[in-house]
C-alpha positions in Angstrom: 235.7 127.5 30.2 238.7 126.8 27.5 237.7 125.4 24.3 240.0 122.4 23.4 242.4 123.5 21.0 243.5 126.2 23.4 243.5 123.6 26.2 245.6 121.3 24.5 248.5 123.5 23.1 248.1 125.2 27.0 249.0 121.6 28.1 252.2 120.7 25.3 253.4 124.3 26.2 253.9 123.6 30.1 254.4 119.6 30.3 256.8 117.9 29.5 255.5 114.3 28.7 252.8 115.8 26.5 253.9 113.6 24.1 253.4 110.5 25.9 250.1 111.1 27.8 248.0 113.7 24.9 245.1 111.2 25.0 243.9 111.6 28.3 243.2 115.1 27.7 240.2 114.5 25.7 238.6 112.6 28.7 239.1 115.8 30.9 235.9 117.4 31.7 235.1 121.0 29.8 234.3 122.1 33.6 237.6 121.3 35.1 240.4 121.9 32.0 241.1 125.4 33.9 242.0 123.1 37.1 243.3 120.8 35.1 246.1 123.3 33.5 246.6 124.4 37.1 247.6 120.9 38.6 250.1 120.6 35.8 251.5 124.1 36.2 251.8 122.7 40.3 254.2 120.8 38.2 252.5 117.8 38.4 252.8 114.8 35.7 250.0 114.7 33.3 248.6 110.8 34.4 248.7 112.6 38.2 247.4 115.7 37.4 244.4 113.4 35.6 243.6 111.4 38.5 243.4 114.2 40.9 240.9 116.2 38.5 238.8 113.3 37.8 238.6 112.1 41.7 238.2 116.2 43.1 235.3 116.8 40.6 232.5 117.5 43.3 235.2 119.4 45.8 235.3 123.5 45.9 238.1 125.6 45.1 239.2 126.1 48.6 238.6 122.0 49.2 240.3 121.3 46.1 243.2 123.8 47.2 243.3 121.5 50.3 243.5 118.1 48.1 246.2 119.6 46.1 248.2 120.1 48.7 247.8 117.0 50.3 248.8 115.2 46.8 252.1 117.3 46.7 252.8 115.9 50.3 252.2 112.4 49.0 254.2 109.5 47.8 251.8 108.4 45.7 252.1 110.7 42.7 254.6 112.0 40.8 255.4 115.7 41.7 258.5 117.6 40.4 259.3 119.6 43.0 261.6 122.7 41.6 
């Protein structure tokens, strides 16, 4: 686990739109800020990378692995693709 200060300057030190979306982080589960910090280094934007912690909560790694991908495939949220 990642206490919150370290979470949140983890967060403004790899997104971008920090600014903009630093009060969902609070809502993010103690449990899933790791995961959380790994969706956004997927290069994810922060409201996407919220949504697909909060709705892969009860899924494994490997599962969760397998949403991930899925999400990057997808239209539906916002991935920056390098």
């Amino acid at each position: 686990m990642i206490r919150y200060h370290q979470f949140e300057t983890s967060v403004q030190e790899t997104a971008n739109d920090f600014h903009d979306w630093k009060h969902l982080l609070p809502a993010v589960p103690i449990a899933f800020r790791l995961r959380f910090l790994y969706v956004i280094d997927n290069h994810f934007h922060l409201p996407d990378a919220f949504d697909i912690v909060m709705s892969s909560q009860s899924l494994n790694d490997d599962r969760f692995e397998e949403f991930l991908t899925t999400a990057r495939k997808s239209e539906t949220y916002l991935y920056c693709k390098e």
